[in-house]
C-alpha positions in Angstrom: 12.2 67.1 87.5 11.2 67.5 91.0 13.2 69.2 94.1 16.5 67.7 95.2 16.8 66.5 98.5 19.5 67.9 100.6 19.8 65.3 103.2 20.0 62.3 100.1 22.3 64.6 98.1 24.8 65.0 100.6 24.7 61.1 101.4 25.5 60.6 97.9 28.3 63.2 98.4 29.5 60.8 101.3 29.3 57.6 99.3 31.4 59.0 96.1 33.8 60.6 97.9 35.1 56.7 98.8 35.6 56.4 95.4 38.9 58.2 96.0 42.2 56.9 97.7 42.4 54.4 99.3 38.5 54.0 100.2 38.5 54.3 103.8 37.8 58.1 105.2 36.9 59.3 108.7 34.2 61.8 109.2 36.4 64.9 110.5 37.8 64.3 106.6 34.6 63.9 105.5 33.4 66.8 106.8 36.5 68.6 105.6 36.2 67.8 102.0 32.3 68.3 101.8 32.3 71.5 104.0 29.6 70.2 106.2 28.3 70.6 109.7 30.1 67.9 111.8 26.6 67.2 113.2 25.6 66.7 110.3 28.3 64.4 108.9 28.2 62.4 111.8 24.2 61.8 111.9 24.6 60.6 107.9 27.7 58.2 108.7 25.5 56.8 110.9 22.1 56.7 109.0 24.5 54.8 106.1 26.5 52.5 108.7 23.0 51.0 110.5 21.7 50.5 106.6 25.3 48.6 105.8 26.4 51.4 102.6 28.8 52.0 105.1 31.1 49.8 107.7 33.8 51.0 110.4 37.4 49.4 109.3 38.0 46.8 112.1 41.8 47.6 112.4 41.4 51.5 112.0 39.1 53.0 114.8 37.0 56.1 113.5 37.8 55.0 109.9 34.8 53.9 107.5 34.8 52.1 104.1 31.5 51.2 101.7 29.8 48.6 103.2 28.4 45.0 101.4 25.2 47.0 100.6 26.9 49.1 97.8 28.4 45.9 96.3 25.1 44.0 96.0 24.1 47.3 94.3 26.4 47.3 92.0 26.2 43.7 91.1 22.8 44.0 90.7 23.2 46.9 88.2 25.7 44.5 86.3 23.5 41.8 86.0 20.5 43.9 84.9 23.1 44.9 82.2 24.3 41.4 81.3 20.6 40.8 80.7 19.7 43.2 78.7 22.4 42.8 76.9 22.0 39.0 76.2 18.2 39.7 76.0 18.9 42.3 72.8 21.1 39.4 70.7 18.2 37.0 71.8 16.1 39.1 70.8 17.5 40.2 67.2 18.0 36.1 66.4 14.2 35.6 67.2 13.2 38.6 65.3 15.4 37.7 62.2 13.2 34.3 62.6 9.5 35.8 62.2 9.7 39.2 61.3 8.2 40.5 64.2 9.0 42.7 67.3 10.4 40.9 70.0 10.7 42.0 74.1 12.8 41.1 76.8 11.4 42.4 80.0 11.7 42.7 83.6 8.7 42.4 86.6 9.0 45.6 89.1 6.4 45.4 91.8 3.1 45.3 89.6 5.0 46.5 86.5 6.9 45.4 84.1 10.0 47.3 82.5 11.2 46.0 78.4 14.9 46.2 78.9 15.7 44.9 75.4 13.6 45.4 71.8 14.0 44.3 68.4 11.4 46.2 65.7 9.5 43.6 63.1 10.7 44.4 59.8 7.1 44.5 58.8 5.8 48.5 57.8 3.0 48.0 60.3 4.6 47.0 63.3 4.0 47.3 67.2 5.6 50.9 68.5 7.3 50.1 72.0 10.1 51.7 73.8 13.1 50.1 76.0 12.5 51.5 79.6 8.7 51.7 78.9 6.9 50.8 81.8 4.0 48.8 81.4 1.0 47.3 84.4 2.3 43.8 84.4 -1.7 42.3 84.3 -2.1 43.8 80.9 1.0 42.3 78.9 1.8 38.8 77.7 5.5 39.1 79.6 4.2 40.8 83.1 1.3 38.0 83.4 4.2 35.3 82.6 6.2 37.6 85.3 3.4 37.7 87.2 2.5 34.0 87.2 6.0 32.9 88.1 5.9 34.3 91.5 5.2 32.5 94.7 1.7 32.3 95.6 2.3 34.2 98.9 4.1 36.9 97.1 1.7 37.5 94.1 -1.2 38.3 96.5 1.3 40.5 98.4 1.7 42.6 95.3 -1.7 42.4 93.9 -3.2 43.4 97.8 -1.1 46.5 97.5 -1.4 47.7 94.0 -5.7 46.9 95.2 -4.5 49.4 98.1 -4.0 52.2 94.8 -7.6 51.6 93.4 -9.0 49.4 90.7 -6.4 47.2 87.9 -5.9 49.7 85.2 -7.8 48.8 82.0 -5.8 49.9 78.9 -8.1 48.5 76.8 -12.0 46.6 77.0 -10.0 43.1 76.8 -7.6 43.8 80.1 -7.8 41.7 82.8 -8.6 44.2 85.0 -10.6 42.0 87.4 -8.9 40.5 90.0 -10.2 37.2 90.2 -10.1 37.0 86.4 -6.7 37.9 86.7 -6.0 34.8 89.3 -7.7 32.1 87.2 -5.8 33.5 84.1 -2.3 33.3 85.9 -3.0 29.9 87.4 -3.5 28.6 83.5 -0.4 30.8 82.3 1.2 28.4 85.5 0.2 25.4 84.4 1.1 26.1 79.9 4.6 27.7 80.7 3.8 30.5 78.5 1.5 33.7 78.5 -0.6 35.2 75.5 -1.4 38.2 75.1 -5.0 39.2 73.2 -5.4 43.0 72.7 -5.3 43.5 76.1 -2.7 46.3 76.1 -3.2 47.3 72.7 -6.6 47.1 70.5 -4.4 46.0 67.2 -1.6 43.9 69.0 -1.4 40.4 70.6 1.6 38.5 72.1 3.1 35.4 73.6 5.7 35.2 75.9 8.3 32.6 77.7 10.0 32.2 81.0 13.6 33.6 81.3 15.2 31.5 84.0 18.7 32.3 85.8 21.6 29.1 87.2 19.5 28.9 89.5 15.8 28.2 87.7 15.0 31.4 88.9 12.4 33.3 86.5 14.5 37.1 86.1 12.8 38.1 83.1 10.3 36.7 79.6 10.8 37.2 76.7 7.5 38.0 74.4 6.8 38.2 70.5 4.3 40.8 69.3 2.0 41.1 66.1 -0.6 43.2 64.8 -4.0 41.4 65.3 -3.7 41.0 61.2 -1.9 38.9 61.5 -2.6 37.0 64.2 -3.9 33.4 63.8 -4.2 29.6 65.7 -1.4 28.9 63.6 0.4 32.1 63.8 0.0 31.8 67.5 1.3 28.4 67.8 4.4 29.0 65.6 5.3 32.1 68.1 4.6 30.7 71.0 7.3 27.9 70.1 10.0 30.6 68.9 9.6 32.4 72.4 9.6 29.3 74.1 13.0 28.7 72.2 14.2 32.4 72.4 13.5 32.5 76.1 15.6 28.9 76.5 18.5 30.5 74.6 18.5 33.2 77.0 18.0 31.3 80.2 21.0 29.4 78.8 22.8 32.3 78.2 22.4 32.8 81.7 24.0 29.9 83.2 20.4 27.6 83.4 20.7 24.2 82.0 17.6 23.2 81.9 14.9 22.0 84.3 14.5 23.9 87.9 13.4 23.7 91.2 10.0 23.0 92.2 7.4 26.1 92.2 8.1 29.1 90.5 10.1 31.8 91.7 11.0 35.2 90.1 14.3 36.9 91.3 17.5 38.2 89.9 20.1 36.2 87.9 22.5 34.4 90.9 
């Protein structure tokens, strides 16, 4: 693990200390109770106030409580938690229906992050980890991400991860070329679901479906995977129409009730 910082350490400090009383401190009692240098109290109070994780109490002059920032945090953190824990019994129905291993995953920047897994009960299976982070352009669920975001924001995203250096190639059939990338999503756009051939696996191909939010918000997909064995048309067309399913039974799950708005947007569930 790297070095602690001191400065964001004793912020944190700050912020967890209004998890006592009554919630609302001042900084002479903050100072006080973390044994800091006033100056020093008094330039993170304000650092936290101008970002919002902290506001002065109207009716009590030199008095702060946790600001609106903290609670979008937290309800942020819930959602991701509803979701991942809908996305598991989702996930677990649609695997007891093939057999085989089924994701539930999330789009950070250019990556995407499986928040919920269910193993095939096959012996040769795909070998995947919740919390793995994956580049979203090699995956059937970060191209279906990927695809669902506005056409402004996509090239935002792609410009920057370009800023790094080349698309990673994790294996000969990635989509590691831009443009190749582009024409692929704008298809994905246009079928409502994403496949998935070898590209971030040599023996492995998937499919993957939308997760929308109340709001038709795209918040997650939900993919199936199998060993390029057995992989077939058929196969790919019987999957494709138990994630399509398995990602509606989620989206439901959710609070969406079908249809949604024009365009495609991925956010957070509402």
């Amino acid at each position: 693990m790297g070095r602690l910082v001191p400065a964001v350490t004793r912020a944190f400090d700050i912020l967890e200390l209004f998890l006592q009383g009554d919630g609302t401190l001042s900084a002479p009692e903050i100072t006080r109770r973390l044994q800091l240098p006033r100056t020093t109290t008094h330039e993170l109070v304000a650092t936290l106030t101008a970002r919002n994780y902290l506001v002065q109490v109207p009716e009590q002059p030199g008095r702060y409580r946790l600001g609106v920032r903290t609670y979008q945090l937290g309800s942020r953190y819930a959602e991701q938690l509803d979701l991942a824990a809908e996305g598991h019994q989702v996930a677990r129905e649609v695997a007891d229906t093939c057999g085989e291993t089924v994701h539930v995953a999330l789009l950070e920047d250019m990556d995407v992050i499986y928040i919920a897994k269910v193993d095939s009960t096959h012996a040769v299976r795909m070998v995947s980890a919740t919390g793995r982070r994956l580049p979203a352009h090699c995956t059937a669920v970060g191209k279906m991400l990927l695809a669902s975001l506005p056409a402004s924001e996509l090239e935002a995203r792609l410009e920057e991860r370009l800023e790094e250096g080349p698309l990673e190639a994790m294996t000969p059939n990635s989509l590691s070329d831009p443009e190749v990338l582009r024409a692929a999503l704008a298809e994905i756009r246009i079928l409502g679901v994403a496949v998935e051939l070898q590209e971030s696996n040599p023996d492995v191909s998937c499919v993957a479906a939308p997760v929308r939010d109340r709001a038709g918000r795209v918040v997650a997909a939900l993919s199936v995977s199998v060993p390029v064995h057995r992989w077939s048309e058929d196969r790919e067309n019987e999957l494709t129409a138990l994630a399509t399913k398995g990602a509606g039974e989620l989206s439901a799950r959710l609070g969406h009730r079908g249809g949604h708005p024009g365009g495609h947007q991925v956010g957070r569930p509402a």
